[in-house]
C-alpha positions as CSV (number, residue, x, y, z in Angstrom):
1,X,118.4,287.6,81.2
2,X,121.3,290.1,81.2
3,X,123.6,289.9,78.4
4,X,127.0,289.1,79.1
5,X,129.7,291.5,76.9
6,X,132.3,290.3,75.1
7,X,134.6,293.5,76.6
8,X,136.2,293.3,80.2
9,X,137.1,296.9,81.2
10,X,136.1,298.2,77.6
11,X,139.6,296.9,76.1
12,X,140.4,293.4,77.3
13,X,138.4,290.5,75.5
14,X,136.4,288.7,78.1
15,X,135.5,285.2,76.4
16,X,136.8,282.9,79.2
17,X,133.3,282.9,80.9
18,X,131.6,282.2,78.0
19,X,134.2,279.2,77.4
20,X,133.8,278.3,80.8
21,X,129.6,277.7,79.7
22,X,130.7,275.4,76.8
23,X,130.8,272.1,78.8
24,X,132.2,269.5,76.1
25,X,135.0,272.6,75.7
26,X,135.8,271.9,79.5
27,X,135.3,268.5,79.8
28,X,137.9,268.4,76.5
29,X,140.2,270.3,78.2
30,X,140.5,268.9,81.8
31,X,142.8,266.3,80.8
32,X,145.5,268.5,79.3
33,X,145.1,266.4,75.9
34,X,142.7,266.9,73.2
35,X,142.3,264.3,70.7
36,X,141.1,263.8,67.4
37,X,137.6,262.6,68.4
38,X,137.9,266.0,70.7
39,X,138.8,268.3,67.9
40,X,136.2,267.0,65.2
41,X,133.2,267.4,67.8
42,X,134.8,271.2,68.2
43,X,134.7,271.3,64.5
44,X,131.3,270.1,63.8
45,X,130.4,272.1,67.0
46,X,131.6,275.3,65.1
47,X,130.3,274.4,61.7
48,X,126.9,273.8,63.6
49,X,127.1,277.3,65.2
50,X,128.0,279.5,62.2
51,X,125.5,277.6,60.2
52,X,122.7,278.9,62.7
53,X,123.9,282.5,62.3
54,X,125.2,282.8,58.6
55,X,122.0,282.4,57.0
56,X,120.0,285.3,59.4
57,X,122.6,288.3,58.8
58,X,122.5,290.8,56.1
59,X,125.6,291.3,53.7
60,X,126.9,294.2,56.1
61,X,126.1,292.3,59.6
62,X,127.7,289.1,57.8
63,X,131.0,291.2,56.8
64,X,131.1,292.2,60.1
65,X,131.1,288.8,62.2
66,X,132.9,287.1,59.5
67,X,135.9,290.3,60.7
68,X,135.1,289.2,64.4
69,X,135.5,285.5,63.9
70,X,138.7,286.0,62.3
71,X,140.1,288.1,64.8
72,X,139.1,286.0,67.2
73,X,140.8,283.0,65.8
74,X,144.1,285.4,65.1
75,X,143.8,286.6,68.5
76,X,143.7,282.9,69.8
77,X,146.4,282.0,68.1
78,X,148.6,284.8,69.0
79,X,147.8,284.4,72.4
80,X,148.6,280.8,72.6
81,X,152.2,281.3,71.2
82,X,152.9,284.3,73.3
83,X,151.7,282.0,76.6
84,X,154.1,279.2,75.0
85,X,157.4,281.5,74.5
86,X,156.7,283.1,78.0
87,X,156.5,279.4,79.2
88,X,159.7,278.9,77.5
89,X,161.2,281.5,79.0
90,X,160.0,280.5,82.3
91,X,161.6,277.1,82.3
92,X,164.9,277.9,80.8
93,X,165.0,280.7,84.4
94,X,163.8,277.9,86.5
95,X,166.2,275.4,85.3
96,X,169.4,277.5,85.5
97,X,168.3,278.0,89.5
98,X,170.2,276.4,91.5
């Protein structure tokens, strides 16, 4: 089987349709609501999967996706709030429309 990059258009992060594979992350999601039982699957879920790679990588491989998780998780973050203050801005426009 083909491996599917990371990379969309060598620049762009392309995780969506990996995200879109995870099916307890899109039944979690469909609802709009994620609740506690939701998020401390998620958790466990992650603990699970970095506990299946941690142990197999060298010190130098382990430095480097150690980097790539955190910029992943900064990268979520930051993307969340920019999506919330343009959502902001988008209703204060809408409701000053006649």
């Amino acid at each position: 089987m083909a491996r599917a990059s990371w990379i969309h258009d060598e620049s762009t992060p392309d995780l969506d349709a990996h995200l879109g594979q995870l099916e307890h992350f899109t039944q979690s999601i469909a609802d709009g609501v994620i609740d506690d039982k939701e998020l401390e699957t998620q958790e466990q879920n992650l603990v699970t999967a970095m506990k299946a790679v941690e142990g197999s990588l060298d010190d130098d491989l382990h430095a480097k996706v150690t980097r790539l998780l955190a910029e992943v998780a900064a990268y979520s973050v930051m993307r969340t709030l920019h999506e919330m203050a343009q959502a902001r801005v988008q209703g204060a426009i809408a409701s000053k429309q006649p």
